[in-house]
N, C-alpha and C positions, 0 to 999 in steps of 0.2 A: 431625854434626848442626849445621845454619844457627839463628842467632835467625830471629824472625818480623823484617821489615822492619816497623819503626813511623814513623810520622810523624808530624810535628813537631805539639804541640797547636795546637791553634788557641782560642782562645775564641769562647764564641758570643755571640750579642747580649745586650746589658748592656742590664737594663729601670730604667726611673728614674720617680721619680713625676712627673707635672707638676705644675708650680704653678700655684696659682689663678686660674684664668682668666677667670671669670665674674665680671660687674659686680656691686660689691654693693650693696644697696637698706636704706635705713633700715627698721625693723620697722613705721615708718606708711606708708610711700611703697606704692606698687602694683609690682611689677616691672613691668621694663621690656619693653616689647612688642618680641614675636620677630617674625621676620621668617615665613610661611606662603606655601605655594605653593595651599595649599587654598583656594578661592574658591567662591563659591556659585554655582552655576550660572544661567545667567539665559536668558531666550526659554522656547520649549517644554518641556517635558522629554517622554521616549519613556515610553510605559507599555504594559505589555502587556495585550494583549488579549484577551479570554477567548473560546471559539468561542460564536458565538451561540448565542442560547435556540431559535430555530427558523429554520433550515438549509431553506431549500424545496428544495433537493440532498441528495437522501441519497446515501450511499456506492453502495448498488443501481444509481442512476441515472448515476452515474460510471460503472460500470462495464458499463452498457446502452450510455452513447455510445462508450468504449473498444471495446469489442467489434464497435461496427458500424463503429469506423475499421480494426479488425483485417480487419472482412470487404471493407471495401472494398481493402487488401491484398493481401487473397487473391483477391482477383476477384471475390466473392461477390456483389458489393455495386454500384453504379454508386453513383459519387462524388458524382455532382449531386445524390442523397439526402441529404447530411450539410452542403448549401449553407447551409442557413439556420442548421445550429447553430454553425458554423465562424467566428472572423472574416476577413477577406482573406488576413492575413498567415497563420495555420493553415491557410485552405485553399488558398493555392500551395503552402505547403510538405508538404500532403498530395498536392499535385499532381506536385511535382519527386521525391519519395519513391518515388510512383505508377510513374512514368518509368522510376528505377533498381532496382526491386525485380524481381528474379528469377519468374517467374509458377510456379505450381506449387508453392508453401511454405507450409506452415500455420503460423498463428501463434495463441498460444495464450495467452490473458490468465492468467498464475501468481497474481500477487497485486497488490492498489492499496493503497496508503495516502492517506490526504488532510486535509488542514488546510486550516485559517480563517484565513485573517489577517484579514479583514474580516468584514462581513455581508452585503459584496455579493461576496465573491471567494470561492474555492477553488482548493488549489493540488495537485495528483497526483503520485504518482509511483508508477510502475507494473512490474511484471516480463512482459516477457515472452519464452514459447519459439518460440520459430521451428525449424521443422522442415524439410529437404527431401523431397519428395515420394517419390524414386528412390532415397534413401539412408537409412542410420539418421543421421546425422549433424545434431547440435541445436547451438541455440546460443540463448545467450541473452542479451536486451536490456532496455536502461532505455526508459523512457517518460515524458517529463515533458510536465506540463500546468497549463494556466493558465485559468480558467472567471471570468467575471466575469458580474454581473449588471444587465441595463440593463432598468429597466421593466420587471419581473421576467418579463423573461426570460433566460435563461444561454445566453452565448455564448463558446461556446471560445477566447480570445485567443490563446494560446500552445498551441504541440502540438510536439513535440520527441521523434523515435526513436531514442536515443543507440545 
């Protein structure tokens, strides 16, 4: 029968008090001012914004112009219909989308959500299915959107098929 193999102690760290560090101040003096990384902030400050009291967007109406960009999608729809709600940049990229989209696929608005950030904006984001026509085979996409209002009327700035 072997001893166990011990090894050699070691000590471990030795704790000490420190000595008094801090300046010290008479009982009428004020202490002495610290140093702070905290500063008051200056210029605007951000505040949030609550959704407006009256929305001339409703959710319904979001998802009346989604649907008729679904149909123009699907073919359903001639594109020159959705000219005047679209801005330039929304409708080439409805246009370039137009081009690469496979004909024959139904797409199918699942769900929108939407926020305020302003009184003149609204901002989407949408699900949807897409289907092929010959297959079961589905798949499903984002939709982001961007609606601002000029002279109240709403025009789509931003349109995005993720």
């Amino acid at each position: 029968m072997t001893a166990p193999l011990r090894y050699p102690y070691e000590p471990g760290p030795v704790l000490r008090a420190l000595p008094e560090y801090e300046p010290s101040h008479a009982p009428d003096e004020l202490p002495p001012r610290r140093w702070s990384s905290l500063r008051p902030a200056a210029g605007p400050q951000l505040r949030l914004v609550a959704q407006p009291q009256e929305t001339t967007i409703t959710p319904e109406a979001l998802w009346r112009l989604l649907v008729r960009v679904l149909e123009v999608l699907e073919g359903r729809r001639n594109v020159g219909q959705l000219r005047r709600l679209l801005s330039d940049a929304a409708y080439e990229a409805l246009l370039t989308r137009l081009r690469i989209t496979t004909p024959g696929r139904t797409h199918r608005l699942r769900r929108l959500r939407a926020c305020y950030p302003t009184a003149t904006a609204a901002e989407v984001a949408a699900v949807i299915d897409i289907a092929a026509a010959t297959t079961e085979q589905r798949r499903v996409c984002a939709l982001a959107a961007r609606l601002e209002r000029v002279e109240d009327v709403w025009h789509c700035a931003v349109l995005r098929l993720l």
